[in-house]
VONU-8512 format. One record per residue (C-alpha): x, y, z; residue number from 1. Coordinates in Angstrom, 2 decimals, padded with zeros to 5 digits, m for minus. Last residue first. Example, Ala and Ser with C-alpha at 12.3 -4.5 7.8 and 13.67 -1.06 7.14 Angstrom:
2
+---------+---------+---------+-----+
|      px |      py |      pz | seq |
+---------+---------+---------+-----+
|  013.67 | m001.06 |  007.14 |   2 |
|  012.30 | m004.50 |  007.80 |   1 |
+---------+---------+---------+-----+
% end
This chain:
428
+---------+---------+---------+-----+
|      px |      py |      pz | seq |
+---------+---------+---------+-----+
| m020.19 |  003.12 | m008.06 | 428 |
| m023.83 |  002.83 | m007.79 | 427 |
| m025.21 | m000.15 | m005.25 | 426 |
| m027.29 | m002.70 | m005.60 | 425 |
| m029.54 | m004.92 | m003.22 | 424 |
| m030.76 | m008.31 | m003.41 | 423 |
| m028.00 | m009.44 | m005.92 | 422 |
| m027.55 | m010.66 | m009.32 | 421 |
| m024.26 | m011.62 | m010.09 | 420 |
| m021.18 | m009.24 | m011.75 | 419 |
| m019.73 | m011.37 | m014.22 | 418 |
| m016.03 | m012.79 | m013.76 | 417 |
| m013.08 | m010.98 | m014.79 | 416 |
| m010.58 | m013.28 | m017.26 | 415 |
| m010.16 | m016.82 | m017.90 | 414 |
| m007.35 | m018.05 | m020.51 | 413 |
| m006.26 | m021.07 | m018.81 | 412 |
| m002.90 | m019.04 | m017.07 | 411 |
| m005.50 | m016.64 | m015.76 | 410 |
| m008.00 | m019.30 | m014.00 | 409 |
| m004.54 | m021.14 | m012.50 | 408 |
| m002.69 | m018.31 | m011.15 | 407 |
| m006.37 | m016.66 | m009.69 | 406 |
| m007.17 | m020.27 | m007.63 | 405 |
| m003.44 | m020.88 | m006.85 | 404 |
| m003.57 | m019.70 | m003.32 | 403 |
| m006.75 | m020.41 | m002.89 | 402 |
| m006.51 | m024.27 | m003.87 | 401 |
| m003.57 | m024.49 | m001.86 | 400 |
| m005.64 | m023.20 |  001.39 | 399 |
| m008.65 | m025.64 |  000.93 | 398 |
| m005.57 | m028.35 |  000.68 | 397 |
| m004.20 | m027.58 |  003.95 | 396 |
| m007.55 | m027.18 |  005.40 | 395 |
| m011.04 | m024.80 |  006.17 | 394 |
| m013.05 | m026.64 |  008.82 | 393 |
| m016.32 | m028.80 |  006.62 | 392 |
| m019.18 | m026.18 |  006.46 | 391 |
| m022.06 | m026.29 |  008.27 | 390 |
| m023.46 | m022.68 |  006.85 | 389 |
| m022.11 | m022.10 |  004.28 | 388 |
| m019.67 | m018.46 |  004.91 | 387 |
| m020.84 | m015.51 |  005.36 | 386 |
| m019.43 | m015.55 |  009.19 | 385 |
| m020.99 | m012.92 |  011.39 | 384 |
| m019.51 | m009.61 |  012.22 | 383 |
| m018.02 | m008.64 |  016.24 | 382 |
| m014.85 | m009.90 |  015.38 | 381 |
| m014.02 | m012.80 |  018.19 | 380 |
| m013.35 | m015.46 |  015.96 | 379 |
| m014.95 | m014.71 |  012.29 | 378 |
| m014.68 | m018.49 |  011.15 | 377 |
| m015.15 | m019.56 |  008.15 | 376 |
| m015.32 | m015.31 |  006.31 | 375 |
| m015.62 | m016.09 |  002.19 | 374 |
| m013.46 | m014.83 | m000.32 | 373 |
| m015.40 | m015.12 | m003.41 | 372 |
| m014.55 | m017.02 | m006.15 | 371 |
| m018.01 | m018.45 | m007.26 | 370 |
| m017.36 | m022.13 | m005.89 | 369 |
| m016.36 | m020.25 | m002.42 | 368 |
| m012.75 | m018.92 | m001.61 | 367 |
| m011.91 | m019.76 |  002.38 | 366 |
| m011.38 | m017.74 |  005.34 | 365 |
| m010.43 | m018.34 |  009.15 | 364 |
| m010.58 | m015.98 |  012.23 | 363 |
| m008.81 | m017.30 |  015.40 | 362 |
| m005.68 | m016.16 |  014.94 | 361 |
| m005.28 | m013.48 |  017.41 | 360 |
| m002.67 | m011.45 |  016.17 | 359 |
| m000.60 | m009.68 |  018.81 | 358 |
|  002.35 | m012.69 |  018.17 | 357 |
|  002.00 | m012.61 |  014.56 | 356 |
|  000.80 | m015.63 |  012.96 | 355 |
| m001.19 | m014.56 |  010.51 | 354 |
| m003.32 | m017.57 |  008.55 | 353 |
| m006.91 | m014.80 |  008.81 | 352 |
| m006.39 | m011.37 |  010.28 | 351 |
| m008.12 | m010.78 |  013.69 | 350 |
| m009.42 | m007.29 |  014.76 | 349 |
| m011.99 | m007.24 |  017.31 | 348 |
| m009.92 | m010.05 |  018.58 | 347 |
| m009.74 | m008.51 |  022.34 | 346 |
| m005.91 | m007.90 |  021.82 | 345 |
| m006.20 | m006.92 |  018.32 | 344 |
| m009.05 | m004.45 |  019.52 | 343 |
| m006.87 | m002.92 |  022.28 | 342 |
| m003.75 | m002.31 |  020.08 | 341 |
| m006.01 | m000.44 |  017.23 | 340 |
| m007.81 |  001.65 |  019.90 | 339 |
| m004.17 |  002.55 |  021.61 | 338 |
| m003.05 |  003.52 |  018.07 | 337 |
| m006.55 |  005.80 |  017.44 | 336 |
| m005.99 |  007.67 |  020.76 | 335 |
| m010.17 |  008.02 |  021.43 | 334 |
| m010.22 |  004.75 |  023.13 | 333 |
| m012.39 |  001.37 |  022.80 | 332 |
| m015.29 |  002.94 |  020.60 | 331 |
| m013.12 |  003.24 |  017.75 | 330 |
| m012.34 | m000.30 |  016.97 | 329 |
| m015.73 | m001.00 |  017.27 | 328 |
| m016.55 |  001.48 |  015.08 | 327 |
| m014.61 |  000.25 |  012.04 | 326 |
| m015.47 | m003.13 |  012.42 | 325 |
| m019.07 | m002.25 |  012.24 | 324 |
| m018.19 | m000.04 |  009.14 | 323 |
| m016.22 | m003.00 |  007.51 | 322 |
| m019.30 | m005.33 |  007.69 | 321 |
| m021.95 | m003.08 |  006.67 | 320 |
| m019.86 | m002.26 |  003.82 | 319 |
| m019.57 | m006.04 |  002.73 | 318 |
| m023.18 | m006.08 |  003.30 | 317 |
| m023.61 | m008.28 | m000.10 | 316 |
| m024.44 | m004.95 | m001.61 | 315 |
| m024.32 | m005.90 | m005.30 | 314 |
| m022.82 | m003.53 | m008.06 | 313 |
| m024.32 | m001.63 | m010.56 | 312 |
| m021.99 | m000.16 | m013.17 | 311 |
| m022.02 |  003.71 | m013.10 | 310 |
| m019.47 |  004.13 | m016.19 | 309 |
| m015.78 |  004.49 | m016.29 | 308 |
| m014.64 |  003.08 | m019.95 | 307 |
| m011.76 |  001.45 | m020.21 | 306 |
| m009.67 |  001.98 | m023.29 | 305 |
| m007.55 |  004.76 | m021.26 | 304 |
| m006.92 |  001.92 | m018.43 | 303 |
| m006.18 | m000.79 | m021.08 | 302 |
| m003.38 |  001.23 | m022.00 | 301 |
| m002.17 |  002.40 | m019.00 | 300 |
| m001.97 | m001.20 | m017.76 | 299 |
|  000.27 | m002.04 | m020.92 | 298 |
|  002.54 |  001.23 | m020.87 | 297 |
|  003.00 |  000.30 | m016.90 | 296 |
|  003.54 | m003.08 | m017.50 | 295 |
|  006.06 | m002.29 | m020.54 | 294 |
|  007.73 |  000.29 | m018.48 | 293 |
|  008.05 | m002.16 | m015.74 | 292 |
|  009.71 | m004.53 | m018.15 | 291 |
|  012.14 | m002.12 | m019.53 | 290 |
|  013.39 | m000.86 | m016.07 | 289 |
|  013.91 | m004.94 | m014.86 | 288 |
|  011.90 | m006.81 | m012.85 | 287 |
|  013.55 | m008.00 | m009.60 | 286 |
|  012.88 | m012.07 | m010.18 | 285 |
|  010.55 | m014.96 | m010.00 | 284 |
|  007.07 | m013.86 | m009.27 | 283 |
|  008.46 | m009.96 | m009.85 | 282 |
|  009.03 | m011.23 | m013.60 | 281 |
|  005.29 | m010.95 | m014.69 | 280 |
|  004.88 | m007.43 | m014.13 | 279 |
|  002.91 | m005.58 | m011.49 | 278 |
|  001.53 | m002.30 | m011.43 | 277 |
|  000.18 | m000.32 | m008.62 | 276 |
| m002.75 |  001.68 | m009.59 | 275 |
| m004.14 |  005.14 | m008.91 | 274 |
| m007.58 |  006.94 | m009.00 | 273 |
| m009.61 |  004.35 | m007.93 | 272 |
| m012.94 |  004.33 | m009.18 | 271 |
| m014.08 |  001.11 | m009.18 | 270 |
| m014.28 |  000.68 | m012.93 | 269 |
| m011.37 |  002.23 | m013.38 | 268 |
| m009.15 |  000.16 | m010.76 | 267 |
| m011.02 | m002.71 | m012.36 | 266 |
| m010.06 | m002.21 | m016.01 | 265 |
| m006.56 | m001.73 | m014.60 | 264 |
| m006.24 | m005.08 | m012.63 | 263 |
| m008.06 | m007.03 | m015.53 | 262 |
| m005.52 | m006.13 | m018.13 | 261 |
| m002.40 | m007.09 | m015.31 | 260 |
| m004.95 | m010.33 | m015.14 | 259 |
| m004.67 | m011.12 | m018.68 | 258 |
| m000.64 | m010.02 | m019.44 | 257 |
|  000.16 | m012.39 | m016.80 | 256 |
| m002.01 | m015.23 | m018.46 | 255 |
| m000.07 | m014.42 | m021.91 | 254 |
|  003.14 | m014.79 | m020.13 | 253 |
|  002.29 | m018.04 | m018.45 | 252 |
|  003.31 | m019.02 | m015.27 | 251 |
| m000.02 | m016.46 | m013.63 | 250 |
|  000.89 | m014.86 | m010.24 | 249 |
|  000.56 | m016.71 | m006.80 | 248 |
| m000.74 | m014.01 | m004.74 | 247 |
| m000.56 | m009.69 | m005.10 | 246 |
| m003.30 | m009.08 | m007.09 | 245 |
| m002.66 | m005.32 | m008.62 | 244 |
| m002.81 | m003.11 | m005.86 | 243 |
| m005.69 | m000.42 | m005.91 | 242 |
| m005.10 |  003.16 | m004.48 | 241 |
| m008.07 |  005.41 | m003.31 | 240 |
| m007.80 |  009.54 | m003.04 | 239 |
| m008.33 |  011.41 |  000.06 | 238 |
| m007.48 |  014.86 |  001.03 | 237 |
| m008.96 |  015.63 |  005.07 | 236 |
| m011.96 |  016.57 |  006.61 | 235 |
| m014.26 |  014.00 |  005.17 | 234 |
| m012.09 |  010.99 |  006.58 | 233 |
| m014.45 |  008.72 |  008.19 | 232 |
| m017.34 |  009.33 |  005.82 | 231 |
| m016.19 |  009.58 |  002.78 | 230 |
| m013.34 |  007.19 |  003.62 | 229 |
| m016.59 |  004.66 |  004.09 | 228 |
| m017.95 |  005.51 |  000.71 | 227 |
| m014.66 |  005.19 | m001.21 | 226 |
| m013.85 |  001.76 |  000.98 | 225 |
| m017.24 |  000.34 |  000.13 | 224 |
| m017.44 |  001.08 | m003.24 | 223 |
| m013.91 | m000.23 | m003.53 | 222 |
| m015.33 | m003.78 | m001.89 | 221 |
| m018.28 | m004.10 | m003.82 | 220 |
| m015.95 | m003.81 | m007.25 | 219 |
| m013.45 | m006.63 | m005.05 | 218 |
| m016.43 | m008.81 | m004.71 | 217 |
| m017.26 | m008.90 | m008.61 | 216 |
| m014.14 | m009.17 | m009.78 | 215 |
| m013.32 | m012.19 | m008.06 | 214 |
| m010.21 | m013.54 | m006.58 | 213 |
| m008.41 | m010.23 | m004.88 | 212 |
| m007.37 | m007.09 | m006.34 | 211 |
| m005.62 | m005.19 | m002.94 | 210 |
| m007.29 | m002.10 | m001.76 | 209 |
| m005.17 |  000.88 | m000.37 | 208 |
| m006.34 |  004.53 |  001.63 | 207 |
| m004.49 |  007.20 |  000.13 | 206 |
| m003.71 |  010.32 |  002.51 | 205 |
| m003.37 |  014.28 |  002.61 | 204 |
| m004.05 |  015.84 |  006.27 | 203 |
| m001.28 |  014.46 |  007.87 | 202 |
| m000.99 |  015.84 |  011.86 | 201 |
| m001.31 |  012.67 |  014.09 | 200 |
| m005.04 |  012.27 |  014.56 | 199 |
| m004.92 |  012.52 |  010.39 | 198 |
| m002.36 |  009.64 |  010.31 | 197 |
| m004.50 |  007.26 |  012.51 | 196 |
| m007.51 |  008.24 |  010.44 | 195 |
| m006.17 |  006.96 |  007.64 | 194 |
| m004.68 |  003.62 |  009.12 | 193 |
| m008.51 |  003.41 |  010.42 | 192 |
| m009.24 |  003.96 |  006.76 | 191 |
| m007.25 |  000.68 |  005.46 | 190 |
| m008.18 | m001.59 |  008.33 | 189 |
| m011.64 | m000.81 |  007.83 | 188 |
| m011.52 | m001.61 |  004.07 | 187 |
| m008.91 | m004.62 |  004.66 | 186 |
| m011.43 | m006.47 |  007.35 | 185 |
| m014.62 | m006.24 |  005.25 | 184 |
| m011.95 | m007.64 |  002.01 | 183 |
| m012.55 | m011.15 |  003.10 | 182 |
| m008.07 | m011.64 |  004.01 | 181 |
| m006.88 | m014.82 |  001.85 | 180 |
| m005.23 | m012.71 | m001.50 | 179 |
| m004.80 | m009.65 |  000.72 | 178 |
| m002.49 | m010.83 |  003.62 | 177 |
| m002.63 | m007.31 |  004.98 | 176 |
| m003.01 | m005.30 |  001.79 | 175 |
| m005.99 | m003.28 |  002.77 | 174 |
| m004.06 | m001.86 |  005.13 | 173 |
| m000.89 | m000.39 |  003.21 | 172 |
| m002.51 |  003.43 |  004.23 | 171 |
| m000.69 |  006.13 |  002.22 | 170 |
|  000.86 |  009.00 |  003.35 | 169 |
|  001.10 |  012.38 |  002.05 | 168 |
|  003.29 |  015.51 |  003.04 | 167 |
|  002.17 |  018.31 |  001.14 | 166 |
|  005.17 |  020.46 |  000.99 | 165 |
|  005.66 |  024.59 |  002.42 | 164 |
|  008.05 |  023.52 |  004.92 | 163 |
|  005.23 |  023.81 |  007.46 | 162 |
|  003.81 |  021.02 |  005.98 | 161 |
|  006.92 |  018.69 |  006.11 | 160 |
|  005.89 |  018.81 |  009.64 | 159 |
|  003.29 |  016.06 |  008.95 | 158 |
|  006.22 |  013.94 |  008.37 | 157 |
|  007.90 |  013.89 |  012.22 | 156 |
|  004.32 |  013.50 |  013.53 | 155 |
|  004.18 |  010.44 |  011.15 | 154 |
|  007.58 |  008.97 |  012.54 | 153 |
|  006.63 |  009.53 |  016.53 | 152 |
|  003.02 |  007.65 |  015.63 | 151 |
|  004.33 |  005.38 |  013.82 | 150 |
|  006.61 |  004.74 |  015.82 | 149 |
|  004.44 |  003.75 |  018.83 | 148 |
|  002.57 |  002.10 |  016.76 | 147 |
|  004.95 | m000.69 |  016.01 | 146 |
|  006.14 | m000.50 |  019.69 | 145 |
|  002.48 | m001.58 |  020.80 | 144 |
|  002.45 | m004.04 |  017.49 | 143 |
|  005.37 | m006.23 |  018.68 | 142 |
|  007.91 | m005.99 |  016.13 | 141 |
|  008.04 | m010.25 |  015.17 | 140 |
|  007.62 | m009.77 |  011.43 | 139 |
|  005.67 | m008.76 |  008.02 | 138 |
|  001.95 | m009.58 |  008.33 | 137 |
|  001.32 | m007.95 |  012.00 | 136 |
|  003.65 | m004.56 |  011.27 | 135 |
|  003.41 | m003.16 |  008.09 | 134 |
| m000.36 | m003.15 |  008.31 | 133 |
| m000.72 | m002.26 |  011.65 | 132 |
|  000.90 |  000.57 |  012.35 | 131 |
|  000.88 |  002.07 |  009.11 | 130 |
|  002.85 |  002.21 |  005.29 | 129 |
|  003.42 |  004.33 |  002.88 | 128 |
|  005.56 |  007.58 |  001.76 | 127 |
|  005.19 |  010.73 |  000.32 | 126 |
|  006.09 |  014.13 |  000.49 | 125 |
|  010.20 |  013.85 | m000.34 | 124 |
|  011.89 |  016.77 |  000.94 | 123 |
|  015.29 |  015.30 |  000.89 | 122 |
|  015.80 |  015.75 |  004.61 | 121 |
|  012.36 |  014.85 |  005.58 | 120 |
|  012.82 |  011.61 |  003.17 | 119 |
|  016.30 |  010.64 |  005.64 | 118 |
|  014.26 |  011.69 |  008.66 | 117 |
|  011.09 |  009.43 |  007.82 | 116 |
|  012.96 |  006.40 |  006.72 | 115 |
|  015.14 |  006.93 |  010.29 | 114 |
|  011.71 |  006.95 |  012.15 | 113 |
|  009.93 |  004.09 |  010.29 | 112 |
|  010.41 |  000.89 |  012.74 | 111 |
|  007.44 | m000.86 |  011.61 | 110 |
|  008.97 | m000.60 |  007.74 | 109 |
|  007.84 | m002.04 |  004.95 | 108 |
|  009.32 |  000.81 |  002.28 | 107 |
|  008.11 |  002.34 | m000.35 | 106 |
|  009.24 |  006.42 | m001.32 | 105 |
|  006.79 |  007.79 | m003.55 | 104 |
|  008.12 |  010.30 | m005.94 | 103 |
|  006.60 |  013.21 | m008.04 | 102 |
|  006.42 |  013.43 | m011.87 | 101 |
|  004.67 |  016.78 | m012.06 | 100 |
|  006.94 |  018.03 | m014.74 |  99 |
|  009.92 |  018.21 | m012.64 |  98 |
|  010.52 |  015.54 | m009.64 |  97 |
|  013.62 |  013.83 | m011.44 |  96 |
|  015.89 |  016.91 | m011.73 |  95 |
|  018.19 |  015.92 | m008.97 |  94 |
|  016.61 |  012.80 | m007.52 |  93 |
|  019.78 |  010.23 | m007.52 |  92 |
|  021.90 |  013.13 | m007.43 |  91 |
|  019.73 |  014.32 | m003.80 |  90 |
|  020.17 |  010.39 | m002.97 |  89 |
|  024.06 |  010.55 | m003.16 |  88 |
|  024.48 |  014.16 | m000.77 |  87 |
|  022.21 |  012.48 |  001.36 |  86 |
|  023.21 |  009.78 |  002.56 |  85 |
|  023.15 |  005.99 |  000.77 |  84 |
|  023.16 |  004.68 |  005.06 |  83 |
|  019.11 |  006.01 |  005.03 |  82 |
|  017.78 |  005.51 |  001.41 |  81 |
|  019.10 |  002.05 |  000.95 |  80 |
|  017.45 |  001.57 | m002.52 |  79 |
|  016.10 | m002.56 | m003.08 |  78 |
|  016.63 | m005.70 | m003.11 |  77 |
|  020.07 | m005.68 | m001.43 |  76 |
|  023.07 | m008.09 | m003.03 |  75 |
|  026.11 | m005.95 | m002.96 |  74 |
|  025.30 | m002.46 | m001.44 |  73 |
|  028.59 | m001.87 |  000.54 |  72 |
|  027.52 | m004.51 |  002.60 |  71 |
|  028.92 | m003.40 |  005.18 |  70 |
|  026.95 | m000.39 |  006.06 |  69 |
|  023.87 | m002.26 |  005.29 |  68 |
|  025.01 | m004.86 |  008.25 |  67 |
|  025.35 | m001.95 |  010.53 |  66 |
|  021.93 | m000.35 |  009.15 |  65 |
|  019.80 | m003.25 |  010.16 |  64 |
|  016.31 | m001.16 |  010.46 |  63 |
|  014.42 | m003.61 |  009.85 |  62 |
|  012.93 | m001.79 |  006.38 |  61 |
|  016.66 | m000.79 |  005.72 |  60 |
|  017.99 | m004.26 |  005.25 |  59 |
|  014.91 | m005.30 |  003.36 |  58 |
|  015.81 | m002.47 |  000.53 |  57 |
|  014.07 |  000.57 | m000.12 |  56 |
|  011.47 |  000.92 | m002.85 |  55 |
|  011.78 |  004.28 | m004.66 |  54 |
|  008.63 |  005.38 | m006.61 |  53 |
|  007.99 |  007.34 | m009.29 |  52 |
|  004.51 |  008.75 | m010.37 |  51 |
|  002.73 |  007.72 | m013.87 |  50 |
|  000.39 |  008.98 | m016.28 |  49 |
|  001.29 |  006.74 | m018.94 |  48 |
|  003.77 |  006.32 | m022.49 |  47 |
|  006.42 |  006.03 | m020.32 |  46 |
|  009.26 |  008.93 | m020.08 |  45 |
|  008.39 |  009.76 | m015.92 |  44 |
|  008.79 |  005.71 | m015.58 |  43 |
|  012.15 |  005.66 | m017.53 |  42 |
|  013.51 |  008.62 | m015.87 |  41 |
|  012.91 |  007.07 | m012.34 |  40 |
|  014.30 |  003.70 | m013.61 |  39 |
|  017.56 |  005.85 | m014.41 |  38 |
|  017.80 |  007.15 | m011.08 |  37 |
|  017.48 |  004.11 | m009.58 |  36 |
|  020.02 |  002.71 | m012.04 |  35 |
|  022.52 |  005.59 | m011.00 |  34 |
|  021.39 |  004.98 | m006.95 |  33 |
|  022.58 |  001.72 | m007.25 |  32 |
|  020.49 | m000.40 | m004.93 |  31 |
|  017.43 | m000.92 | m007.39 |  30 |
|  013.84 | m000.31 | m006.40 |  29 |
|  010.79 | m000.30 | m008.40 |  28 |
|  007.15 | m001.20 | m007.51 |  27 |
|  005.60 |  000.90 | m010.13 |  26 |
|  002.98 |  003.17 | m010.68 |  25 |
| m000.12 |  003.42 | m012.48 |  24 |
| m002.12 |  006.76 | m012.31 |  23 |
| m006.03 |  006.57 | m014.07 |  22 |
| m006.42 |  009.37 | m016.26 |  21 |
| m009.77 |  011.22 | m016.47 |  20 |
| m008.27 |  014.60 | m016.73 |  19 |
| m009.40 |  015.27 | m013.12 |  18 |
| m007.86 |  012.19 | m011.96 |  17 |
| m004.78 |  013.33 | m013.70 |  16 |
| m004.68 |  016.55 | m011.74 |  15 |
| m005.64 |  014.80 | m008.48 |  14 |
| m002.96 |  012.29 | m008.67 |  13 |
| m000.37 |  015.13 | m009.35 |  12 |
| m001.60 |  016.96 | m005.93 |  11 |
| m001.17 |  013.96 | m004.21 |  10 |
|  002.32 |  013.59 | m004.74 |   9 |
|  003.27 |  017.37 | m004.63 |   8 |
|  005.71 |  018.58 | m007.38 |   7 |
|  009.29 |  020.05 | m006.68 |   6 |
|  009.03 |  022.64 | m008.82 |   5 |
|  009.55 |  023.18 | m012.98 |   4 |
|  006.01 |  022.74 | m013.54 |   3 |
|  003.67 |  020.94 | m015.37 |   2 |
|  001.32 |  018.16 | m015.23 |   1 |
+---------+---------+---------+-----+
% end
């Protein structure tokens, strides 16, 4: 990756791809803008193909600028991009983006507009986010204004394009409560996000998969989200980004170390082409530059050791399921945000324990005796539950049990389960 320009995020993803290299990236964000730049450096310098991110504080991603501007930047969790200005953030970057190291802004924002501006003005290319997915898990926006905004912000980016940039978004959907969510509802979550940005002018995009509680499931799951992006989104740039697991992480260090392995052996064995790292320290603390190198230099690693191969997987009609979601959604309007506010309102869409005022909350999930995340109680999604049939309503303990189900299998030495036997198989 070369080249003394300003390089495009998604065009460095697809020259590592095509060298075989898995990207890992970090979640890092630091409210000095001379340790931000510094963690920047340290990611380009890792021993890893890696892009840079920026994650903006909490301040920021409410848009609470007056109490940002007081704060003076004491105490924030993260890089206040809008009230920092620009003359600070274009140090912060100056001779960062060279070599193909580009940078991913992160954020959390429903209210994106005055993210947007401040990364239009410093000719940044890529953020994250969506309507729904950094809306309904996160706060009280109402999800009518939340798209709204989206939509204004993302026209907004996709005019980066005539600037001569490749302005790139990527879909947080199949994040949305990810460790109790049946991954049917994150894949078609995930691309509708996709196809919300392409009906508003982006034509380069990442659609997102969280690691979940069994290997197995979440391989199904990535072959379902690259074959339903092919489908959905053929017209426009595409690559797929995995999260390591996001829930309860492992106490131990050695059990951290295990499932940060098993996050990068299954981003290559699914095919994704990028990876967001995590490190032990985010359960308790902002990690520090040296320990996201060492996660990144640790999941890169075990990435290059990995090999890609065709493994079969099962077809449990986990792509069956997102794809009917999917076109439900789009059969109530043509305007892809009005589609998404109709469906949560008639329950087509219905995350599981979200209590969000447009969610419906009827849907219910559970992890089975194999580890699979299992659908109770569908509500009114038009897909039938997979769950036993007759069983007991899911509880407070059923919940705790999930929660620390991956935490407690990784901390007693446990690693990726085996792929079962299925009726049907599909290639990766």
């Amino acid at each position: 990756m070369n080249g003394s320009a300003v390089p495009s995020f998604a065009a460095a993803v697809s020259v590592a791809a095509a060298r075989g290299e898995l990207v890992v990236q970090p979640r890092m964000g630091f409210a000095d803008a001379g340790r931000m730049r510094t963690g920047l450096l340290a990611t380009r310098a890792a021993n890893a193909a890696t892009v840079g991110t920026i994650t903006l504080d909490s301040y920021t991603r409410v848009g609470d600028f007056a109490t940002l501007r007081g704060a003076g930047g004491a105490g924030l969790n993260g890089y206040p991009i809008v009230t920092a200005g620009r003359a600070v953030t274009s140090v912060l970057l100056a001779d960062v983006r060279t070599g193909g190291f580009p940078v991913q802004v992160r954020h959390g924002s429903a209210g994106p507009e005055p993210i947007v501006e401040a990364l239009a003005d410093l000719s940044v290319d890529a953020t994250e986010g969506g309507p729904v997915s950094y809306c309904l898990p996160y706060g009280r926006v109402p999800l009518s204004r939340s798209v709204h905004s989206w939509a204004t912000a993302t026209r907004r980016f996709a005019e980066l394009a005539g600037r001569g940039l490749t302005p790139h978004l990527e879909s947080f959907g199949g994040c949305l409560l990810g460790q109790l969510c049946p991954p049917a509802l994150l894949v078609a979550v995930s691309v509708l996000e996709g196809m919300f940005f392409r009906q508003h002018g982006i034509r380069s995009v990442s659609l997102s998969l969280t690691q979940q509680t069994s290997e197995a499931q979440d391989l199904e799951a990535l072959h379902a989200l690259r074959t339903a992006a092919a489908a959905y989104l053929s017209d426009v740039d595409w690559h797929v980004v995995l999260y390591a697991y996001m829930g309860v992480y492992p106490r131990t260090p050695d059990g951290a170390a295990r499932l940060r392995a098993s996050s990068a052996r299954l981003a290559v064995r699914g095919g994704a082409e990028r990876l967001i790292v995590k490190t032990e320290a985010e359960a308790y603390r902002i990690p520090t530059i040296a320990e996201n190198v060492a996660a990144l230099e640790h999941s890169g690693a075990v990435a290059a050791a990995t090999v890609p191969g065709r493994t079969p997987v099962p077809d449990t009609g986990l792509h069956a399921q997102a794809v009917t979601l999917i076109d439900a959604v789009l059969d109530l309007d043509a305007d892809l945000g009005k589609a998404l506010i109709k469906a949560f309102a008639a329950g087509y869409l219905d995350v599981p324990y979200c209590l969000h005022a447009d969610n419906g909350g009827r849907t219910r999930s559970y992890v089975d005796d194999a580890g699979w995340l299992r659908w109770s109680s569908v509500g009114a999604m038009p897909i039938r539950p997979d769950g036993a049939p007759g069983r007991d309503p899911v509880g407070s303990s059923d919940l705790l049990t999930a929660l620390s189900y991956t935490r407690d299998r990784y901390d007693e030495g446990g690693e990726g389960d085996e792929l079962p036997v299925g009726a049907g198989v599909a290639a990766l």
